[in-house]
C-alpha positions in Angstrom: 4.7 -14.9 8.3 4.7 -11.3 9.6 2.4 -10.0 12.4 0.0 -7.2 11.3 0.1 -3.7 12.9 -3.3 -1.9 12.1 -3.2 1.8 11.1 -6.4 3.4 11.1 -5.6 6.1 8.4 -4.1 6.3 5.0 -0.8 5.5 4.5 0.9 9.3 4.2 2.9 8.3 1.3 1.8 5.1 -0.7 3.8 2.8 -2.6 4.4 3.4 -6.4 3.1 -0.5 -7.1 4.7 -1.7 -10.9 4.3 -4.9 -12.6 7.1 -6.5 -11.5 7.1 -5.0 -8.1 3.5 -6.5 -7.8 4.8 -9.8 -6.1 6.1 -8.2 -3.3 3.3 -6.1 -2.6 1.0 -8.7 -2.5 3.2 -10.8 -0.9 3.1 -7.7 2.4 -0.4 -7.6 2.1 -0.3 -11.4 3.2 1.9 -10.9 5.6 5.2 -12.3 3.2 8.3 -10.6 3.0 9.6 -11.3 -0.1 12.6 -10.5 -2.7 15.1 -11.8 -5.8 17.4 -14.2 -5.7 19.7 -14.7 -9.1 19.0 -17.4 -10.4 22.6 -17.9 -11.7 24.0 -16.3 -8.0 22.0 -17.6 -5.4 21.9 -14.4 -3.9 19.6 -12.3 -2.6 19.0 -8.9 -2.9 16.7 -6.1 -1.4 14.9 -4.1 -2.8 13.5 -6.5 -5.4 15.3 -6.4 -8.5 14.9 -7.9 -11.9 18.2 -8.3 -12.6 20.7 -9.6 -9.8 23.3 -7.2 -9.0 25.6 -9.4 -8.4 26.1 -11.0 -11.5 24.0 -8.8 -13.8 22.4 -12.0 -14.9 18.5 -11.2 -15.4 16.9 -14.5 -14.7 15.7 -13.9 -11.1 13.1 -16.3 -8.3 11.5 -14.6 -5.8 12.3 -15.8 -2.6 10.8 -15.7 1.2 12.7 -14.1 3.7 11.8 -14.8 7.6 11.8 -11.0 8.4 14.3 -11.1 11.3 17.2 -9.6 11.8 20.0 -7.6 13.5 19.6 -3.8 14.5 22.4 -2.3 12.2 21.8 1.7 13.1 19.0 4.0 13.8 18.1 7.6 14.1 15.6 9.9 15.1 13.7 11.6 12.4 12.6 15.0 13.7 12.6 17.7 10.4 10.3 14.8 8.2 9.0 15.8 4.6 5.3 17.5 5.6 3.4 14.3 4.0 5.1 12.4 7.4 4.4 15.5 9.9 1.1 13.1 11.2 3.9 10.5 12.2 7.3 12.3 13.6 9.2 11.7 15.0 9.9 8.7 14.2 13.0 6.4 13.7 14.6 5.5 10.8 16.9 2.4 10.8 19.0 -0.1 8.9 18.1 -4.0 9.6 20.7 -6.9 8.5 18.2 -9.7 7.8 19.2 -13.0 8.7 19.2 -13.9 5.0 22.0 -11.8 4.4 20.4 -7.9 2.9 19.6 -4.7 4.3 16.9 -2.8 5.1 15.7 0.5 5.6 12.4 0.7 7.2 11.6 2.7 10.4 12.1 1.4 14.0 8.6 0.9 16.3 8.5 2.0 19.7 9.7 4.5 22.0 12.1 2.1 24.1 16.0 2.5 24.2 17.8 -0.4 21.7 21.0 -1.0 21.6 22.3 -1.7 18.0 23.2 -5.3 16.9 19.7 -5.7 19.1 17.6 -8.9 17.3 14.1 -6.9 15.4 11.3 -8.4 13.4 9.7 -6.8 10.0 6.0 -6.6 10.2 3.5 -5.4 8.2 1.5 -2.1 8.9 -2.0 -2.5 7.1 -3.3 1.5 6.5 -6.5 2.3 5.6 -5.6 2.0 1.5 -2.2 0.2 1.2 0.5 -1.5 3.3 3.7 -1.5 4.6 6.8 -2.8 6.8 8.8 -1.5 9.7 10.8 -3.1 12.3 10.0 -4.1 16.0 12.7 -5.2 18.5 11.8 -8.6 19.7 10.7 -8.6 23.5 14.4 -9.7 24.8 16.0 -7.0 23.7 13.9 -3.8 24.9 15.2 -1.5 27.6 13.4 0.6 29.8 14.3 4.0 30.0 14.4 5.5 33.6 
């Protein structure tokens, strides 16, 4: 289960929500992070697919994944598209989950991380829709001087 992080404004750039990406939408909203897994391959993939890219097969099972992970990169986000001006800078980064994808999400906080740092997904509940970024979990933050 993800923690919730309440945003007290619409989200700046809502998802595009389509029948089959309905399940993981819903599963964010209760606090689920969720994918495919081929059902032939065993193997998950991110974002949700309905075919696995791994074996082109089309039969795929959504999965839960436990949202933690391993800081891969990240970078500062300065020049943002103007619908994200209300939030820059902000960082962008790439999380290996546990479970064996990647992510792109942004990075919370304003404290140094090193990469290959352990994060957490969790949700971020605007005003009309929600979404996911990563935190770094309490044992790996570093004050800055």
């Amino acid at each position: 289960m993800l923690d919730f992080i309440e945003r007290d404004y619409p989200h700046p750039y809502p998802p595009r929500i389509t029948a089959f990406t309905r399940t993981f939408w819903d599963g964010l909203t209760a606090g689920r992070f969720l994918t495919t897994t081929g059902a032939t391959s065993r193997r998950p993939t991110f974002p949700p697919k309905p075919h696995s890219p791994h074996d082109w097969n089309e039969g795929v099972e959504w999965i839960e994944l436990s949202g933690q992970g391993t800081l891969y990169a990240y970078s500062m986000m300065y020049a943002v598209p103007a619908v994200f001006r209300c939030e820059a800078p902000y960082r962008a980064c790439v999380v290996d989950l546990d479970e064996g994808v990647r992510v792109v999400t942004r990075l919370l906080g304003d404290e140094a991380v090193p990469l290959d740092s352990r994060v957490e997904l969790v949700a971020l509940r605007y005003t009309d829709s929600v979404s996911y970024a990563a935190r770094p979990l309490p044992a790996t933050v570093q004050k800055v001087a």
